[in-house]
N, C-alpha and C positions, 0 to 999 in steps of 0.2 A: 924066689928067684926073680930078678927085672927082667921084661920082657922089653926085649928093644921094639920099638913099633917097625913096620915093612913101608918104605917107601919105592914109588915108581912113578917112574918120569919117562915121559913117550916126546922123543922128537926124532927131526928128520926123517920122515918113513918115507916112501918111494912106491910109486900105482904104476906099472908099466903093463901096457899090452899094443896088439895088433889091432885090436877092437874097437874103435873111440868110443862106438854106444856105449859096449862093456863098462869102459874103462870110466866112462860119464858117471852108468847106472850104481858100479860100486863105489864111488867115491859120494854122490848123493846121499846113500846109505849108510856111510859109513858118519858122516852128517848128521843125519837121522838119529841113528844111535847115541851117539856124541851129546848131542840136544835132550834127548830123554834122558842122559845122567848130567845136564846142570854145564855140558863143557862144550867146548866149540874149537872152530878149526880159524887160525889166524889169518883172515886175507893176504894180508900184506905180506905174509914169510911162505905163503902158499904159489904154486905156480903151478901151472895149466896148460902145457904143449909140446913141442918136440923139446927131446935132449937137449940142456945146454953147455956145455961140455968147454968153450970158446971163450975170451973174455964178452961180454954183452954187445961194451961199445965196439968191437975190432971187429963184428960180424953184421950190423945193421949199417942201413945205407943213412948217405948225410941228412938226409929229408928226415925220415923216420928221428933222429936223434934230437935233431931241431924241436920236432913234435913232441917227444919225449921230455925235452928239459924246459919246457915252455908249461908244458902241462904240470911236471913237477911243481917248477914254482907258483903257477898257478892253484894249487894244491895247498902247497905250506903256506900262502897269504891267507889263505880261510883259515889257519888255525894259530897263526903265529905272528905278530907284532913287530917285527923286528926290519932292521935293511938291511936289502936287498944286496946277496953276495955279489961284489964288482966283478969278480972272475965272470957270472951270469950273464948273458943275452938281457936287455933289458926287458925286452919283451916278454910280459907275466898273465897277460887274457890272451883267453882262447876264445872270448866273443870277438875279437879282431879279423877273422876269419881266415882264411888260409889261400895259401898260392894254388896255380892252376896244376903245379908240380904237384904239392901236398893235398888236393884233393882225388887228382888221379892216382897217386899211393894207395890213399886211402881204400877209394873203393876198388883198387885192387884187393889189400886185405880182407873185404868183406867179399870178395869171391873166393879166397880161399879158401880150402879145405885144410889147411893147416893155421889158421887165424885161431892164436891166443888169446887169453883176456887180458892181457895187457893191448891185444889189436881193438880189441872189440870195445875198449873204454877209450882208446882213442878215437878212434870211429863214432861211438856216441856223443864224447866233447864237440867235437871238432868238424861234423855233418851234421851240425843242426836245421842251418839251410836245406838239407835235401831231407827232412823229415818224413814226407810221405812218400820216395823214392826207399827210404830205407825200411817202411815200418813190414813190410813181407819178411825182413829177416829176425824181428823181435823175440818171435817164438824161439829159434837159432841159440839166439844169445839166451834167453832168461833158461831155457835148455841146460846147453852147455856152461854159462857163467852163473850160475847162481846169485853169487857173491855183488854182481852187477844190477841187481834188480829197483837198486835204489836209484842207480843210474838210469835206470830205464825209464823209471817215474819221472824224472827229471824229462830227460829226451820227449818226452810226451807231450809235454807243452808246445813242443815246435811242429806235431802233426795233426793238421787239417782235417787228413779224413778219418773221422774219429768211424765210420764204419769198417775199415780197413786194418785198425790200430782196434779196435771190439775183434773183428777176427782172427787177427796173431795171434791175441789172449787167449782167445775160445782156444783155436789152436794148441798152443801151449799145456791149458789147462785142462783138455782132455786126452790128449795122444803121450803124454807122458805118465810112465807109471810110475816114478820117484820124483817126488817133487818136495823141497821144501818149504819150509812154516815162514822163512824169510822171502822168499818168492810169492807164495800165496800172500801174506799181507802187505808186501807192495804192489802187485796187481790190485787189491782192495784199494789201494789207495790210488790209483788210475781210475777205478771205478768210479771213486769217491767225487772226485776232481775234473772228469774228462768223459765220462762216457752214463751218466745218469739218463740223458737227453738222445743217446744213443736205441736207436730200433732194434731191440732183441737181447738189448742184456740183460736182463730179467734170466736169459739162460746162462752166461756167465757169473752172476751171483749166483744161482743155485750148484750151478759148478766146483766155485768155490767154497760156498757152504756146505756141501755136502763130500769133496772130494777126502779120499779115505787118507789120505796124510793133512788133511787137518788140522790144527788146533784150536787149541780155546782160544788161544791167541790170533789166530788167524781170522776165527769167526766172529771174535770179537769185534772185530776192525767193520765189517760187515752189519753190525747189528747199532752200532754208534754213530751209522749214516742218519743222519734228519731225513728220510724219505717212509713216507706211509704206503709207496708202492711195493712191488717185486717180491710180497710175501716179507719183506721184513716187519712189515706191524704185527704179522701175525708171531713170527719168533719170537719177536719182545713179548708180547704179550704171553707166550707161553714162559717165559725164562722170567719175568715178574711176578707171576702167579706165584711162581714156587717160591719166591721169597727169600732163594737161597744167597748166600754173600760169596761168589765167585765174577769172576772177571763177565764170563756171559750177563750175570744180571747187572754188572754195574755200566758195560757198555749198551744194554737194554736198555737201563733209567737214561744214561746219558743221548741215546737215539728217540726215546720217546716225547723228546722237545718239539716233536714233530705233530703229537697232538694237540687236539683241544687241548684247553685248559681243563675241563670238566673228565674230560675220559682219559688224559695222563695221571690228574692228581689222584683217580681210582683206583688208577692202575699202581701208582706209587704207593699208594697205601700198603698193599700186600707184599709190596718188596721191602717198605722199611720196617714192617716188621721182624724183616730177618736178622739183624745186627744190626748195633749201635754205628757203624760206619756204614749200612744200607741206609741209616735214618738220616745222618747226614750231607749223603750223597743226594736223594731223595728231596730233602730241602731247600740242596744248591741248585737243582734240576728246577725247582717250582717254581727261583726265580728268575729262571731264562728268560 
C-alpha cells in the first residue's frame, strides 16, 4: 500500500498576554526551540506590540509616517538597483537627520512603555546623534527586540562612552534568562569592534562565553577575536589541542593569528591533524 507522506505548515500564530516580560520570555523560547530544529521565525512577517486591528496608515501621526517611508526607501536602496518610485518623497537617507518635530517623536517612543520594534528601529536609524543619551536604553531593546541586534551593532558606532555602552551589555547579558544565539553574537561583534580597549570586559566576554543559551556559534565569534588577553588564548588553546574539526577549533585557528609565529604554528600543528579541512585552514592561518 502507498503511504502518502504527513505534511505541516505553521503560520500566523498569535502570543497574546497581559504580561510583556511573559509574553517577551515565551516568544524568545519559542526561538530557541525553533533554532535547535534548523528553522526560524521571519522578521519581516513577525510583529511585536499592541493590537493592530486599524488600517496602519489611518492610525499613526504624519511625522511618524514621514519616518517610516524615508526609512523604507532607504532600506530597499541597500538591496535593489532600481529608480526611485516618483509617487515617493525624494528623500531616501536617514543620515540627513531629522526635524525638531521628528526627533521630539522619537524620544517620545523611546519612553514608552508601549514602543514596538518597528519604534525601536526607528529610533536606532534616526538618533544617531544622541548615541550616548540613548545607550541606557540598549539593554531594553536587545531585550525586548531580538531581531534588532544587528541594529544595535550598527548604532554602536555613534557612542562615545564606550563604558556606558560595556554596561547595557553587561546588563543585558546577565539579568536575562532567555536570550538568544543571534543576540549573543552580535553583542560579540560590539565586543569585537568597540569595546576591546574598554576597562572590565574581560567580564562581558566571560558572560558571553559562558552564558547557558550559548552556542557554538556564538562562542565562536568570541574565540576568532585577534586578542591574547581576557582568557581567550587560553580557549584557543584548549579547542586546538583537541584537534577536533568543529566551528570552535576553526574559529580558534582563525584567532590565534594573534600569536607568535613560533607558539601558533605549535599550536596549529595539533589542529590540523584533525581533518583534511583543519589542515587547510591551518595553512591559510600561517600565512596571515
Amino acid at each position: 500500500m502507498e503511504v502518502t507522506p504527513e505534511l505541516r505548515f505553521m503560520d500566523d500564530f498569535v502570543l497574546f498576554s497581559n504580561d510583556l516580560a511573559k509574553l517577551q520570555r515565551d516568544f524568545l523560547r519559542i526561538q530557541k526551540i525553533l533554532g535547535e530544529r534548523g528553522l526560524s521565525i521571519n522578521p519581516a512577517k513577525t510583529y511585536f506590540g499592541p493590537s493592530r486591528e486599524r488600517s496602519f496608515e489611518s492610525q499613526i501621526a504624519p511625522v511618524r509616517l514621514g519616518l517610516l517611508r524615508r526609512r523604507r526607501l532607504a532600506m530597499r536602496s541597500l538591496y535593489w538597483d532600481e529608480d526611485e518610485d516618483e509617487s515617493e518623497p525624494s528623500t531616501t537617507n536617514t543620515d540627513e537627520g531629522v526635524t525638531a518635530a521628528e526627533k521630539e517623536y522619537l524620544l517620545g517612543l523611546l519612553q514608552s512603555d508601549e514602543m514596538t520594534e518597528e519604534d525601536a528601529d526607528l529610533i536606532l536609524a534616526y538618533l544617531r546623534d544622541e548615541g550616548d543619551d540613548l545607550v541606557g536604553h540598549l539593554s531594553e531593546v536587545l531585550w525586548k527586540f531580538p531581531y534588532l541586534s544587528k541594529n544595535v551593532f550598527l548604532y554602536a558606532s555613534f557612542v562615545d562612552d564606550k563604558d556606558a555602552l560595556l554596561d547595557a551589555l553587561l546588563k543585558f547579558v546577565k539579568t536575562n534568562d532567555v536570550v538568544t544565539e543571534y543576540s549573543l553574537f552580535w553583542v560579540a561583534c560590539i565586543v569585537e569592534k568597540h569595546l576591546l580597549k574598554a576597562k572590565g570586559v574581560e567580564q562581558l566576554i566571560g558572560a558571553l562565553y559562558e552564558h547557558h543559551d550559548g552556542t557554538r556559534i556564538s562562542q565562536a565569534k568570541l574565540l576568532e577575536i585577534p586578542d591574547r588577553r581576557f582568557g581567550l588564548r587560553e580557549l584557543r588553546e584548549e579547542n586546538l589541542r583537541r584537534g577536533s574539526s568543529d566551528w570552535l577549533s576553526w574559529s580558534s585557528a582563525m584567532g590565534s593569528s594573534a600569536e607568535n609565529k613560533s607558539n601558533r604554528n605549535h599550536l596549529l600543528g595539533y589542529f590540523a591533524n584533525g581533518s583534511d579541512l583543519n589542515r587547510i585552514i591551518a595553512d591559510a592561518v600561517k600565512l596571515i
